[in-house]
ZAVEXZA-416735 format. One record per residue (C-alpha): z, x, y. Coordinates in nm, 4 decimals. Each point is the difference from the previous one (the first is absolute). Example, Ala and Ser with C-alpha at 12.3 -4.5 7.8 and 13.67 -1.06 7.14 Angstrom:
// ZAVEXZA-416735
[guba [0.7800; 1.2300; -0.4500]]
[guba [-0.0660; 0.1370; 0.3440]]
END
This chain:
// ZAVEXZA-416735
[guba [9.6439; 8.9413; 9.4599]]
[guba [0.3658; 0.0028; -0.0154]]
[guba [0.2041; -0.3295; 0.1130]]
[guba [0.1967; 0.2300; 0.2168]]
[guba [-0.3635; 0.0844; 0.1526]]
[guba [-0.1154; -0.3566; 0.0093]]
[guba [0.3121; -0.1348; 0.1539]]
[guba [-0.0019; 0.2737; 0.3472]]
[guba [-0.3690; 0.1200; 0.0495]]
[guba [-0.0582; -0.3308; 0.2569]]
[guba [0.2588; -0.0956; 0.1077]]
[guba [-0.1732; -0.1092; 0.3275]]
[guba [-0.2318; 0.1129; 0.2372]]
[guba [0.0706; 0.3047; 0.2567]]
[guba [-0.1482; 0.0023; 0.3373]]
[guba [-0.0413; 0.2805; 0.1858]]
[guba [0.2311; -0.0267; 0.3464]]
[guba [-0.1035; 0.2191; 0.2955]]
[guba [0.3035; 0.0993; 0.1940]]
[guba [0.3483; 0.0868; -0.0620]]
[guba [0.0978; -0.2481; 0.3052]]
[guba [-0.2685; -0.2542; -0.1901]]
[guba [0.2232; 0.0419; -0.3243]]
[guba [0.3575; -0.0302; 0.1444]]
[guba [-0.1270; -0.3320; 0.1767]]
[guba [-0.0602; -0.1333; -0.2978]]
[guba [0.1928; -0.3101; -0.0706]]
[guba [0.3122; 0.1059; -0.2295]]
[guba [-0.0611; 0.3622; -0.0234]]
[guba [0.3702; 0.1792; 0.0836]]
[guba [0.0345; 0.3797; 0.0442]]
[guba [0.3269; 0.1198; -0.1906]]
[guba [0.1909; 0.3321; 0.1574]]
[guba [0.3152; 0.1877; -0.1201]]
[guba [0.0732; 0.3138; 0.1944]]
[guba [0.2093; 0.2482; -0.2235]]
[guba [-0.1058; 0.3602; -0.0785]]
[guba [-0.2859; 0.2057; 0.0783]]
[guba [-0.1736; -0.0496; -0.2909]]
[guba [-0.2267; -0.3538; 0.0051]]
[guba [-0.0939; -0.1995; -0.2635]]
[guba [-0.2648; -0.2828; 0.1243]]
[guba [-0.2197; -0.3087; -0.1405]]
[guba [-0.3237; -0.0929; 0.2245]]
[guba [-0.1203; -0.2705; -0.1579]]
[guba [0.2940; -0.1588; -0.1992]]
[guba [0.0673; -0.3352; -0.0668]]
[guba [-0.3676; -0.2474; -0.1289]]
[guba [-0.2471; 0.2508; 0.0487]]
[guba [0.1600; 0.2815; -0.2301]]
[guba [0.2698; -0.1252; -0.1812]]
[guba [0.3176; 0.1190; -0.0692]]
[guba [-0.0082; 0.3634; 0.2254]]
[guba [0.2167; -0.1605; 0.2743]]
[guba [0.2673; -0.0130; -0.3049]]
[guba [-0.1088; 0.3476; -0.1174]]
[guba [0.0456; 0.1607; 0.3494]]
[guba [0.3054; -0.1984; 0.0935]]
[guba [0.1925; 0.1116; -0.3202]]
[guba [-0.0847; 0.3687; 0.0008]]
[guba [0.1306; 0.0058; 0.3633]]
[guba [0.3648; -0.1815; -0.0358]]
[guba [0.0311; 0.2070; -0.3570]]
[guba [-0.0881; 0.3362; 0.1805]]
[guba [0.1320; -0.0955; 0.3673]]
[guba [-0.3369; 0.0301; 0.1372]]
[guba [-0.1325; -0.1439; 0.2981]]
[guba [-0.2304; -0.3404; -0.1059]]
[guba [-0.3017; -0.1360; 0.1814]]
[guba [-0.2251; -0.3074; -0.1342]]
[guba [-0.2703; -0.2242; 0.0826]]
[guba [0.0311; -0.3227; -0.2087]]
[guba [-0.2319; -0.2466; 0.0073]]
[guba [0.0749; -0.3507; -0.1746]]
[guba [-0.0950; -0.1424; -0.3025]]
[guba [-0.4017; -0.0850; 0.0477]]
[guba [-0.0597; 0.2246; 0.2483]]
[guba [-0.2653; 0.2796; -0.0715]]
[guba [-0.0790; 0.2019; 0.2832]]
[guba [-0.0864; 0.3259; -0.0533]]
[guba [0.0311; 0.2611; 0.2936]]
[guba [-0.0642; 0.3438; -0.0390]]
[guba [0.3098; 0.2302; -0.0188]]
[guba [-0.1915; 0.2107; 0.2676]]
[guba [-0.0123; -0.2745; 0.2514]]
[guba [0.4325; -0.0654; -0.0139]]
[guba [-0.0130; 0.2313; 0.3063]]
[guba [0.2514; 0.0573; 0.2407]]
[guba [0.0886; -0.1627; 0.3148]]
[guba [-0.0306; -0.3457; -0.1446]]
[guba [0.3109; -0.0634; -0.1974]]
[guba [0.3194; 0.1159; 0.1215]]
[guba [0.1567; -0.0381; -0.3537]]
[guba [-0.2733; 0.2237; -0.1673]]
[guba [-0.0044; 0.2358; 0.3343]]
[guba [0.4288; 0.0345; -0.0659]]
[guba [-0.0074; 0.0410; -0.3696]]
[guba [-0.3064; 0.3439; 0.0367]]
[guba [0.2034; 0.1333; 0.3144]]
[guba [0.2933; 0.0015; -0.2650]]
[guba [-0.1406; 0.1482; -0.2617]]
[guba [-0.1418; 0.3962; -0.1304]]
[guba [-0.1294; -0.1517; -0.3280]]
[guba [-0.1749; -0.3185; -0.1356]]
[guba [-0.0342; -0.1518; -0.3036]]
[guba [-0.1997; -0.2649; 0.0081]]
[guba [-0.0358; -0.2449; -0.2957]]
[guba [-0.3150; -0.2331; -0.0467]]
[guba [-0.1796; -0.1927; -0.2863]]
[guba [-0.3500; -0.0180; -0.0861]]
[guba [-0.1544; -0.1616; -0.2459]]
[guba [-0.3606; 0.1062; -0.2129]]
[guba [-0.2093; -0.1325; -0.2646]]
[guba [-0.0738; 0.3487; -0.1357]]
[guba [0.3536; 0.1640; 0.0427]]
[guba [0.2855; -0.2204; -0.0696]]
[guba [0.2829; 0.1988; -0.1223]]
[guba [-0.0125; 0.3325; 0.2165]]
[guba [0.2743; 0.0456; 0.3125]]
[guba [-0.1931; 0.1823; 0.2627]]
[guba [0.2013; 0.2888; 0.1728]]
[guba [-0.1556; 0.0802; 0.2855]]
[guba [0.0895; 0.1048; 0.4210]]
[guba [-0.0167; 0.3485; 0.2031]]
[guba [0.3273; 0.1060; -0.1769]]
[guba [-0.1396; 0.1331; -0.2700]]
[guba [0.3581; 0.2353; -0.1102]]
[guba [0.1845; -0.3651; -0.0415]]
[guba [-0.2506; -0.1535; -0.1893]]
[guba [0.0018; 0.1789; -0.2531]]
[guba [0.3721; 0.0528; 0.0033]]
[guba [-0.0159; -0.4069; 0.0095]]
[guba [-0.2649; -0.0077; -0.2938]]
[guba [0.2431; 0.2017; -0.2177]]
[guba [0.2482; -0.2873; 0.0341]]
[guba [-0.2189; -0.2930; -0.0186]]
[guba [-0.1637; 0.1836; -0.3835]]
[guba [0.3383; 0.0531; -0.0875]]
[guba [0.1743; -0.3621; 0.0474]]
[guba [-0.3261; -0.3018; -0.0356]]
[guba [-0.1552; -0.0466; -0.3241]]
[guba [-0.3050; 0.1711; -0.1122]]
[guba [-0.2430; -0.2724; -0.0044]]
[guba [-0.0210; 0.0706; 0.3497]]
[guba [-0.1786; 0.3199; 0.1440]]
[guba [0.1517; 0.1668; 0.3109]]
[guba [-0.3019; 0.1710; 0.1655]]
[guba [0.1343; 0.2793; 0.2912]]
[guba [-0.3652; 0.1545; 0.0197]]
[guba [-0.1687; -0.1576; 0.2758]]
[guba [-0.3185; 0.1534; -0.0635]]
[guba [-0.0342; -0.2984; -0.2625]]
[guba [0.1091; -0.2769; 0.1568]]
[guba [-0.1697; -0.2756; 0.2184]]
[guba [-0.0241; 0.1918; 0.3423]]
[guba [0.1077; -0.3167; 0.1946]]
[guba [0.3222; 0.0087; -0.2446]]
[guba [0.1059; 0.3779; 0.0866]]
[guba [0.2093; -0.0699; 0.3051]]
[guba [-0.1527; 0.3765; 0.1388]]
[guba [-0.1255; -0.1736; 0.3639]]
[guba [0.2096; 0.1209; 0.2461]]
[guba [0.0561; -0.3135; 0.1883]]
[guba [0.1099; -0.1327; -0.2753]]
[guba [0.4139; -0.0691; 0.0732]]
[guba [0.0764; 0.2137; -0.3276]]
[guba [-0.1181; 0.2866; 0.1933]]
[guba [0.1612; -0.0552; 0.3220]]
[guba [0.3064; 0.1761; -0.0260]]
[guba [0.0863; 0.3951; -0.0058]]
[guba [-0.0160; 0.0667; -0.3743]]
[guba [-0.2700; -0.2910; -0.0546]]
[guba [0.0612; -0.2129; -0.3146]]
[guba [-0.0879; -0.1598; -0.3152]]
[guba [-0.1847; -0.3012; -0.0806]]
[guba [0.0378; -0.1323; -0.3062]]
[guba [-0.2298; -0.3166; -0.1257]]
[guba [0.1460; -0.2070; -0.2747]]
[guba [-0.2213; -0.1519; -0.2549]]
[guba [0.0069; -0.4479; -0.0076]]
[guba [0.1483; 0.0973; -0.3500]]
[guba [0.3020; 0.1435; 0.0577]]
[guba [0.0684; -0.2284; 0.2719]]
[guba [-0.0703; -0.3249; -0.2027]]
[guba [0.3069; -0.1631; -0.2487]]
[guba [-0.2091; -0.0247; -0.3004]]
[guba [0.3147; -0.2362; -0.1088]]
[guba [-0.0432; -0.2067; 0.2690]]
[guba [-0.3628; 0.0040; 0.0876]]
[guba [0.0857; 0.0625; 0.3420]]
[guba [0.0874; 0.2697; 0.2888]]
[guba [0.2869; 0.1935; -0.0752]]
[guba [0.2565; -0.1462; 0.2203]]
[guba [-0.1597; -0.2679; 0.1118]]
[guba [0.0936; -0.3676; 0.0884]]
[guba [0.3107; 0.0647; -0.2960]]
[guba [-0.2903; 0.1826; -0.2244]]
[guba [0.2795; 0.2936; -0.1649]]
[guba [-0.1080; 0.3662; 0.1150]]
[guba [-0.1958; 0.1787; -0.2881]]
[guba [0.1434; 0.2365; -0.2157]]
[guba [-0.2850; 0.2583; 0.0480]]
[guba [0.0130; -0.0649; 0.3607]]
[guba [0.4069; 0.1165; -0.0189]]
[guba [-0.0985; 0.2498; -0.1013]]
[guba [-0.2527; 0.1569; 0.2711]]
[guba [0.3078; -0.1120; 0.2696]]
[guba [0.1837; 0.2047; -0.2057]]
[guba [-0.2331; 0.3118; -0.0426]]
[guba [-0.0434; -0.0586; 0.3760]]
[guba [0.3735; -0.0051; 0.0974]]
[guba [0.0682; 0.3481; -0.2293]]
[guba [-0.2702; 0.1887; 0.1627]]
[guba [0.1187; -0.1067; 0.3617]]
[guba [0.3844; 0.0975; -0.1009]]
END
């Protein structure tokens, strides 16, 4: 096992939250909400429980001018609710932010003990994801594997449901799921930007494949 490996695969203990309302009451967890164009670039579950997305999601959207929803919790906090149960009528931030937007891309982080290297390209918008997949090959470096065919991925890690917010708006969207490798400062031995921890180069580079296919 690689230190990289050894250093993220625990990095605590998730527990399984029931309700949207159950998640935003939880003590330090902030919502984060730019309105700007129609096009929406979000993070779910930012912040300690997949690290480093919130910074993904924010940066693509101020590069591209995109409209920019998160849910961030704090460092420690591992609660994992369902992307299908961030349903509408319960936050007026994530209610504004789909009522603004015709297309979603929705960044998230998983991490494996089989598959530790691949970013997952999945949601309804299946035109964009591969358009998106194009960039991503073309800019990170190829010890990662960029996977658009969701017939081979984890089916919880497709983003297909369609109460999933990805697939909320007009044109649907694209969820991609970063790898704990490409988010982790190998440097550092720490989460790209966090607590001072410098971003990662490879992870500059997905923002960046992000931001081109977006412009």
């Amino acid at each position: 096992m690689t230190e990289t490996k050894r250093a993220v695969l625990h990095p605590g203990k998730v527990t399984r939250i029931e309700s949207f309302e159950e998640l935003l009451a939880v003590d330090g967890v902030v919502e984060e909400l730019e309105i700007r164009s129609t096009i929406g670039v979000c993070a779910l579950h930012g912040g300690g429980l997949e690290q480093a997305t919130q910074v993904v999601a924010r940066e693509v959207a101020e590069r591209t001018g995109s409209s920019y929803y998160a849910v961030i919790q704090p460092d420690g906090s591992r609660r994992h609710l369902p992307s299908t149960r961030f349903i509408p009528g319960v936050s007026e931030k994530l209610d504004a932010f789909l009522d603004n937007v015709d297309f979603v891309l929705s960044i998230h982080g998983y991490g494996r003990d089989d598959d530790f290297w691949a970013v997952l390209v999945g949601g309804s918008n299946r035109e964009m994801a591969h358009h998106i997949t194009g960039h991503l090959r073309a800019e990170i470096p190829d010890e990662y594997r960029v996977v658009d065919d969701t017939d081979v991925m984890p089916p919880s890690l497709r983003g297909l449901h369609p109460d999933n917010p990805v697939n909320k708006s007009k044109n649907g969207g694209v969820q991609v799921e970063i790898p704990p490798g490409l988010r982790w400062n190998r440097e550092y031995r720490d989460w790209s930007d966090r607590n001072g921890t410098p971003r990662g180069e490879h992870l500059d580079s997905l923002i960046k494949a992000l931001t081109n296919s977006l412009n």
